[in-house]
PASEBA-1860 file (N, C-alpha, C; in nm, 3 decimals):
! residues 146
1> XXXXXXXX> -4.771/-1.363/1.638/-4.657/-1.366/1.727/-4.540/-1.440/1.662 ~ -4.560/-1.564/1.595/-4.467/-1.634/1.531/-4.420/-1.563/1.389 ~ -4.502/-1.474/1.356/-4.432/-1.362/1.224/-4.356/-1.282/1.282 ~ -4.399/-1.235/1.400/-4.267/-1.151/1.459/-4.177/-1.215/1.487 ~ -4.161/-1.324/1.555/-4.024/-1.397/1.578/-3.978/-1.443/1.499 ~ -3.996/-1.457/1.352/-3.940/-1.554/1.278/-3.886/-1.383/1.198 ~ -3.960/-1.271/1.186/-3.842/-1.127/1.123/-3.779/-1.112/1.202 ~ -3.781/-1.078/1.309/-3.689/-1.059/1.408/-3.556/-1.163/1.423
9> XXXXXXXX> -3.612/-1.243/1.410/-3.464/-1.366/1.343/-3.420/-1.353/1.250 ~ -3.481/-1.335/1.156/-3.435/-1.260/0.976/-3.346/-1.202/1.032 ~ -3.421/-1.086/1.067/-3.352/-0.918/1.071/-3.221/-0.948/1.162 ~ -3.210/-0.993/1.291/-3.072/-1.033/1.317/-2.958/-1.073/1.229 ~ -3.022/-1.241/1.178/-2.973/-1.338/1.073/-2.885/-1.210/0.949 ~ -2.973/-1.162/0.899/-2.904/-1.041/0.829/-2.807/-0.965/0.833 ~ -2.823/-0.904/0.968/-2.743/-0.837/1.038/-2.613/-0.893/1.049 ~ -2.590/-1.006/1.123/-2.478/-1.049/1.152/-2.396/-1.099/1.003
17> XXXXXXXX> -2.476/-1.126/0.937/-2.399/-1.158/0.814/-2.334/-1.048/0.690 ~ -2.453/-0.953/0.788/-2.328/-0.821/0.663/-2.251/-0.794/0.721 ~ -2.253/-0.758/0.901/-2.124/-0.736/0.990/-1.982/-0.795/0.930 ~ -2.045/-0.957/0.947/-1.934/-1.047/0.934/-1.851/-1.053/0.759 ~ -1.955/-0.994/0.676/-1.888/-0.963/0.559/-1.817/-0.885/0.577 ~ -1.862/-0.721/0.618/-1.801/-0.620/0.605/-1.663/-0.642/0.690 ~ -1.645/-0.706/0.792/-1.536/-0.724/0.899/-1.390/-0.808/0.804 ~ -1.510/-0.901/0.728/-1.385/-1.040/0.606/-1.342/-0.906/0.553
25> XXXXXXXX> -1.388/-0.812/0.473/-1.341/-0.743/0.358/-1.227/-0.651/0.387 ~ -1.157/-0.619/0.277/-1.005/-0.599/0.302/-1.023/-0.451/0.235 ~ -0.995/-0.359/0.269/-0.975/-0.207/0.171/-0.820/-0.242/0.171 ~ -0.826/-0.181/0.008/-0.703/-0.164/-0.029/-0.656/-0.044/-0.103 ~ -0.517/-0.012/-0.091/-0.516/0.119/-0.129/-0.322/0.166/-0.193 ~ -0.365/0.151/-0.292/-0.260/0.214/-0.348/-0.159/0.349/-0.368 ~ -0.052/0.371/-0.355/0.043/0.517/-0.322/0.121/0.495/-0.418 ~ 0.140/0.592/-0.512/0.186/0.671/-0.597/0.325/0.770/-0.533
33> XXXXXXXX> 0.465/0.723/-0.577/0.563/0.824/-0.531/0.622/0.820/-0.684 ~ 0.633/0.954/-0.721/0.747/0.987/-0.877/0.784/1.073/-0.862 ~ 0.811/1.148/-0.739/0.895/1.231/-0.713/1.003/1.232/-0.642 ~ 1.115/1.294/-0.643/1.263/1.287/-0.536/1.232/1.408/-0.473 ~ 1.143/1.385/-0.361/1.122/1.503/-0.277/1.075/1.394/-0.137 ~ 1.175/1.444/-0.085/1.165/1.409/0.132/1.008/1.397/0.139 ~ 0.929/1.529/0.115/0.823/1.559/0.210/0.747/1.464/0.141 ~ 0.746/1.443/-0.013/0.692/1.335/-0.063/0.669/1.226/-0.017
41> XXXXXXXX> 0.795/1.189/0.001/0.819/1.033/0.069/0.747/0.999/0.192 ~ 0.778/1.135/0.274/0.731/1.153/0.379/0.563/1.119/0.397 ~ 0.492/1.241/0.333/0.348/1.209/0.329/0.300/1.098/0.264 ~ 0.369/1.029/0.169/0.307/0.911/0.118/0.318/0.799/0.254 ~ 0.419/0.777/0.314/0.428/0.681/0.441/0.325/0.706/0.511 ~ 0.323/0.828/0.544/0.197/0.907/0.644/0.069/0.890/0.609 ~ 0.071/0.867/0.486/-0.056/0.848/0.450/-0.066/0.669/0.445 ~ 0.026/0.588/0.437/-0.028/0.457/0.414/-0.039/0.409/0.621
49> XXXXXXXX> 0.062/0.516/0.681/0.027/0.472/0.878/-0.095/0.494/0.890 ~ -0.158/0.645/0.851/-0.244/0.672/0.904/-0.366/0.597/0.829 ~ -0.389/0.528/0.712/-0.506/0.456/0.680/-0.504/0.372/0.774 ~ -0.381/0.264/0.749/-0.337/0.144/0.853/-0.412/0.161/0.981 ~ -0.350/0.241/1.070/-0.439/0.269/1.196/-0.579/0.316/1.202 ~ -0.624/0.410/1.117/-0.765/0.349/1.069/-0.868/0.247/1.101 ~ -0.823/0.188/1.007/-0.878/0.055/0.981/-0.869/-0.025/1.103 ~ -0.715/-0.052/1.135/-0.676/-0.124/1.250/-0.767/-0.103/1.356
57> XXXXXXXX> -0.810/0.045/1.426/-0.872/0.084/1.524/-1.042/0.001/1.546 ~ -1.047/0.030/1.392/-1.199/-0.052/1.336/-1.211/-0.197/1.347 ~ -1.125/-0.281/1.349/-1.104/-0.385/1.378/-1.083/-0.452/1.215 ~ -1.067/-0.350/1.103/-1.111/-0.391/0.989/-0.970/-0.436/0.914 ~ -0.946/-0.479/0.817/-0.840/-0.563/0.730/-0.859/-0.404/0.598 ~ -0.654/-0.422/0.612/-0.610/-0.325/0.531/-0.516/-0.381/0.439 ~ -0.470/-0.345/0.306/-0.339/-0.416/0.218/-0.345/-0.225/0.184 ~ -0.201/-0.224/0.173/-0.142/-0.076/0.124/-0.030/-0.112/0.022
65> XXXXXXXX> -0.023/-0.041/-0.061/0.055/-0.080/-0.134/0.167/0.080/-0.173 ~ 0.289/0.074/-0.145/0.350/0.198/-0.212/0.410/0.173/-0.352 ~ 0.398/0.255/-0.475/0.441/0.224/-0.578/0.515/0.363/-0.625 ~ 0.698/0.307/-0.664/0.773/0.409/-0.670/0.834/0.393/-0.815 ~ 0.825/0.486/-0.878/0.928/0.461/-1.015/0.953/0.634/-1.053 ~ 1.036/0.631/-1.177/1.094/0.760/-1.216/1.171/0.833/-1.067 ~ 1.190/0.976/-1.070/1.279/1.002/-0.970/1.232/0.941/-0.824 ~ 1.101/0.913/-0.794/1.050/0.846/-0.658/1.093/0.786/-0.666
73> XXXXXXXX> 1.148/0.667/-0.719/1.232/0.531/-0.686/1.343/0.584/-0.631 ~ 1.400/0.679/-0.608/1.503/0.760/-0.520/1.472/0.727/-0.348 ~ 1.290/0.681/-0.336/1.248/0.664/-0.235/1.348/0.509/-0.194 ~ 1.364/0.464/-0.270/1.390/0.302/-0.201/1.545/0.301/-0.246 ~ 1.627/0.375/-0.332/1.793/0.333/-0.317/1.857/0.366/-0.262 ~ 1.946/0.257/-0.184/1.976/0.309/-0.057/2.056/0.343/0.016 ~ 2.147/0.390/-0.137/2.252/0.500/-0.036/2.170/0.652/-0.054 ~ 2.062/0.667/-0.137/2.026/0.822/-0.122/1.865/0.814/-0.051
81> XXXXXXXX> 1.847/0.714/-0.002/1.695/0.731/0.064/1.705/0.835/0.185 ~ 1.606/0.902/0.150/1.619/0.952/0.311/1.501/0.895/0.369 ~ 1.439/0.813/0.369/1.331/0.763/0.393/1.345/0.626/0.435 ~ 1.485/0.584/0.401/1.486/0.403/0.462/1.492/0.338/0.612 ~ 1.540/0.473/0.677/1.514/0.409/0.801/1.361/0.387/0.851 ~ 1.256/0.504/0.808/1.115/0.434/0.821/1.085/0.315/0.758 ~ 1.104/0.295/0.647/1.040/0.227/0.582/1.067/0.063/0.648 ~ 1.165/0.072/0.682/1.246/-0.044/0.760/1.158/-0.085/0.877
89> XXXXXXXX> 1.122/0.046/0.936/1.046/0.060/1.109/0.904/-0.041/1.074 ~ 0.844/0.043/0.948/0.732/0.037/0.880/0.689/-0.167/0.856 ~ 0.811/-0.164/0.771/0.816/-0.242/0.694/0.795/-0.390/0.807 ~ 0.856/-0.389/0.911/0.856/-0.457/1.035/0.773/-0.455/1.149 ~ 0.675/-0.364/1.149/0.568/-0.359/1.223/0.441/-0.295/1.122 ~ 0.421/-0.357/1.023/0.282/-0.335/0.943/0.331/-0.413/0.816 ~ 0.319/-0.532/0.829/0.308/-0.634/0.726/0.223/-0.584/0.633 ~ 0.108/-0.537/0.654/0.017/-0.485/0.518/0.043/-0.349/0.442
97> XXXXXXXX> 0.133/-0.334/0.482/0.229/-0.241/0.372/0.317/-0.246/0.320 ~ 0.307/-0.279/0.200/0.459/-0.353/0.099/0.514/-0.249/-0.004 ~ 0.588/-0.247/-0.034/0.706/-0.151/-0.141/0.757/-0.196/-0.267 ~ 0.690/-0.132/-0.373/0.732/-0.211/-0.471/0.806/-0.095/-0.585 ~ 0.877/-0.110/-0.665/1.031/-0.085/-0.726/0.993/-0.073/-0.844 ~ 1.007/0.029/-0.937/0.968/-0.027/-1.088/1.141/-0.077/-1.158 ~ 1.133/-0.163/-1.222/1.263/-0.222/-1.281/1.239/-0.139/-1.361 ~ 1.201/-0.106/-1.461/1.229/-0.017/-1.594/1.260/0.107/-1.571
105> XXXXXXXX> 1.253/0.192/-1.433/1.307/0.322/-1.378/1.479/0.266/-1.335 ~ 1.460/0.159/-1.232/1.602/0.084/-1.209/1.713/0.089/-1.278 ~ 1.651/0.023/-1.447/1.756/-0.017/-1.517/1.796/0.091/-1.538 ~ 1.740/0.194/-1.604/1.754/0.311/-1.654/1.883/0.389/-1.596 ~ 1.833/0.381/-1.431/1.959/0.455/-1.345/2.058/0.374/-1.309 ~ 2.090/0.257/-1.358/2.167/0.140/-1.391/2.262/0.179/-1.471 ~ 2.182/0.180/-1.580/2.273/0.252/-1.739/2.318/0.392/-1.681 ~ 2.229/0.479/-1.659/2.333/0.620/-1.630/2.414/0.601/-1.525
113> XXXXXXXX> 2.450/0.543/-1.417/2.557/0.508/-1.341/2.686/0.433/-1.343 ~ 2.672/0.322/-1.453/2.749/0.240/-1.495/2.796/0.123/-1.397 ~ 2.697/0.149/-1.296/2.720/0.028/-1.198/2.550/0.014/-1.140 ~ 2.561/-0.082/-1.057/2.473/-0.184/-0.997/2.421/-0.036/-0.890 ~ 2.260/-0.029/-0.884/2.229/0.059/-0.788/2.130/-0.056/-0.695 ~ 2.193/-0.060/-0.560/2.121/-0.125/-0.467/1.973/-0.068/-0.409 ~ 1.870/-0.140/-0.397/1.782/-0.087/-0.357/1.772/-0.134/-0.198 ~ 1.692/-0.071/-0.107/1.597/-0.113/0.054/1.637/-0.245/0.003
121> XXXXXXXX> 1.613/-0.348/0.150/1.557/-0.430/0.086/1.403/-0.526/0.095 ~ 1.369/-0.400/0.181/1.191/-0.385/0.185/1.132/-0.396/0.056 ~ 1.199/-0.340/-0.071/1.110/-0.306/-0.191/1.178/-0.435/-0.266 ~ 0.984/-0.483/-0.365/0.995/-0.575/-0.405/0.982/-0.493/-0.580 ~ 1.034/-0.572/-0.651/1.096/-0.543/-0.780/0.949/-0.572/-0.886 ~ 0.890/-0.442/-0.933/0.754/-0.510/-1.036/0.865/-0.479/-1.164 ~ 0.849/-0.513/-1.262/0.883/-0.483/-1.394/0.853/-0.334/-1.443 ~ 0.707/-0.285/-1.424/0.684/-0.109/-1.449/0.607/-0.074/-1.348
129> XXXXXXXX> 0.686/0.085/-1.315/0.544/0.087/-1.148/0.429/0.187/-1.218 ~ 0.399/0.226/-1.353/0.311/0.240/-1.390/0.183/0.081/-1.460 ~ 0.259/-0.024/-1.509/0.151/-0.103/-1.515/0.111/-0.163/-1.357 ~ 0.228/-0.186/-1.283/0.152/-0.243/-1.118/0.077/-0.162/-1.085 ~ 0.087/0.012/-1.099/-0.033/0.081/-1.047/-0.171/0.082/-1.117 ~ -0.172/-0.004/-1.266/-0.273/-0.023/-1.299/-0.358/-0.162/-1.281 ~ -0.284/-0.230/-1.262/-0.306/-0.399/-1.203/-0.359/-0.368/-1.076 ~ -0.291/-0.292/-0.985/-0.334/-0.299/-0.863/-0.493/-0.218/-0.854
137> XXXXXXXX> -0.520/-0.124/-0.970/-0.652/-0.052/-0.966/-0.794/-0.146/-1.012 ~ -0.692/-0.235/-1.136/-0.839/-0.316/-1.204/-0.867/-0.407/-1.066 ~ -0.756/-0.454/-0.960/-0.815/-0.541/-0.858/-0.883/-0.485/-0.721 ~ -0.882/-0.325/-0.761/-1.006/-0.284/-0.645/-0.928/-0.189/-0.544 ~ -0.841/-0.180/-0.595/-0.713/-0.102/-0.473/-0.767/0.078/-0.490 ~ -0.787/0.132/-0.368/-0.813/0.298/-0.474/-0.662/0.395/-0.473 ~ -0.667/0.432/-0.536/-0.534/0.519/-0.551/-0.513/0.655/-0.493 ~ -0.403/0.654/-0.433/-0.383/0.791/-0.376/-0.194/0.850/-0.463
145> XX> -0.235/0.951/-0.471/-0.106/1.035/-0.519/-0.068/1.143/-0.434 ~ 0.032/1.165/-0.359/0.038/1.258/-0.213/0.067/1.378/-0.311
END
């Protein structure tokens, strides 16, 4: 009788402790935009709401990450975004979705403009949004490309 009560306590004891792991643990998930296309922009957002709520529904912990460079960085400047008024909406009601900028696409359209191109100012500035999309993979993030 006391072997059964003492697995049966295990087997709970167990239980609650992978729950309570699985509940700590955070999925994370990386988005890929390099294109100057609306619907692009579009489904990549769509795709970082609809994980978000996901998870959220689950009670579970989400980090999203959007990563824009080459013509997608068109996604975040902001006299040609067509996408900034979400991202704004976004950006203010889902903290776990952040926007990040490649500077080396930036400068680039810097130099061909001959002036200062303003970005959102949701999007945070990495140096290349091809090495952040690889930083963000070695730390466990999985990648999506819409």
């Amino acid at each position: 009788m006391f072997a059964m009560r003492s697995a049966a306590m295990a087997a709970a004891i167990f239980t609650a402790a992978v729950t309570a792991q699985a509940q700590e643990s955070v999925h994370k998930l990386a988005i890929h935009v390099d294109q100057n296309d609306p619907a692009v922009m579009n489904l990549a957002l769509n795709n970082a709401q609809n994980v978000k709520n996901h998870y959220e529904a689950r009670g579970e912990k989400v980090e999203i990450e959007i990563v824009a460079y080459g013509p997608g960085l068109n996604m975040f400047v902001a006299a040609k975004s067509p996408v900034k008024e979400r991202i704004a909406a976004m950006s203010l009601e889902s903290p776990e979705i952040t926007f990040s900028a490649c500077e080396n696409t930036l400068q680039g359209m810097i130099k061909k403009a001959g002036e200062e191109v303003p970005l959102v100012s949701e999007a945070a500035m990495v140096p290349s949004g091809v090495v952040r999309l690889m930083e963000l993979q070695a730390d466990g993030y999985a990648y999506v490309r819409p």
